[in-house]
N, C-alpha and C positions, 0 to 999 in steps of 0.2 A: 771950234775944235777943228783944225788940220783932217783932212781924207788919211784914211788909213790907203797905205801900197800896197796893191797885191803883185806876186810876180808866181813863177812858177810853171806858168801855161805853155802849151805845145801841143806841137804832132804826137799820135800816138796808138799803135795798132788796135785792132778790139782785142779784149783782154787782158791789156797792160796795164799798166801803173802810171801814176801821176802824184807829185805832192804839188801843193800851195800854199802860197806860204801870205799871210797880210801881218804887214808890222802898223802898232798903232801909232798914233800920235802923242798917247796919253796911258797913262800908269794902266794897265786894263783890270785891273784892283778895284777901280775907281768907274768901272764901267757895271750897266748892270748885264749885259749879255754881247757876244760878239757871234757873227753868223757870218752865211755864207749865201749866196744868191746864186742863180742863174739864168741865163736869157739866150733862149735861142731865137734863130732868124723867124719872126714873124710870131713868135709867141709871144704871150706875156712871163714876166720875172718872175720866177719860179722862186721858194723856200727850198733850201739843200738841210743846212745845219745851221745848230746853235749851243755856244756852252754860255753858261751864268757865272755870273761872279762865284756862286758859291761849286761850281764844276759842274754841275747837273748836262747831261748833253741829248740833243732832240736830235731827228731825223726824220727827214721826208722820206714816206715809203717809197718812191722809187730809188734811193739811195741805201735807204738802211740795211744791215748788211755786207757792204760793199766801200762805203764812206767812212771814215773814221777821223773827226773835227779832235783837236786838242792844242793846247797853247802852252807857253813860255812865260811865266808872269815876270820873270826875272829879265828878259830880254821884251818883253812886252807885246810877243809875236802869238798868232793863231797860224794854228797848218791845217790842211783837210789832206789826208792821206785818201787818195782814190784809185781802189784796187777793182780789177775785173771788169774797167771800163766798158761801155758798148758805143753804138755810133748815138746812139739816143744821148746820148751823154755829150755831145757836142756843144755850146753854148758857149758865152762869156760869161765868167763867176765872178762875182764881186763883194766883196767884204763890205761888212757893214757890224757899224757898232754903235750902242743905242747905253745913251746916259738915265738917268738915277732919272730924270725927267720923261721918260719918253723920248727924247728926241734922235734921230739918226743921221749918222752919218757915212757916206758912201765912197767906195773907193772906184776909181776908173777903169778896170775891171781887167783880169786876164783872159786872155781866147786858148778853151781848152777844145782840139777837134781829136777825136777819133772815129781813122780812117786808115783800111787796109790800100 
């Protein structure tokens, strides 16, 4: 399976807004969840979000609230709409989508920073 692309990422004041956008590779119908990562400098890869094939949507408590994961089956795209950013929030996010097996696949990620 082809990496899904994320794009989306940028500068961005505390407070602001941000979307992200990852297109898959593959019908996401056919997937059984597509999520959302992150990684700041020197920590380990954080869980942000997740929707399931059947729409059910997760959230990591420092996001929930403030995150809002949703997709496009028709264009085959997931977005994470991220509102009331903080600097904590800074990291590289990367999409990831995980088939009927278990298995994952990772995209090369976007640099989201927020900073006054």
């Amino acid at each position: 399976q082809a990496q899904p692309v994320e794009s989306g990422g940028g500068l961005v004041q505390p407070g602001g807004s941000l979307r992200l956008s990852c297109a898959a590779s593959v019908t996401i119908l056919s997937l059984n969840a597509m999520g959302w990562y992150r990684q700041a400098p020197g920590k380990q890869r954080e869980w942000v979000a997740t929707i399931t094939k059947g729409g059910s949507r997760y959230y990591g408590d420092s996001v929930k609230g403030r995150f809002t994961i949703s997709r496009d089956v028709v264009a085959n795209m997931v977005y994470l709409q991220m509102n009331s950013l903080k600097p904590e929030d800074t990291a590289v996010y990367y999409c990831n989508t995980k088939d009927d097996l278990g298995s994952d696949t990772w995209g090369q990620g976007t640099q989201v920073t927020v900073s006054s």
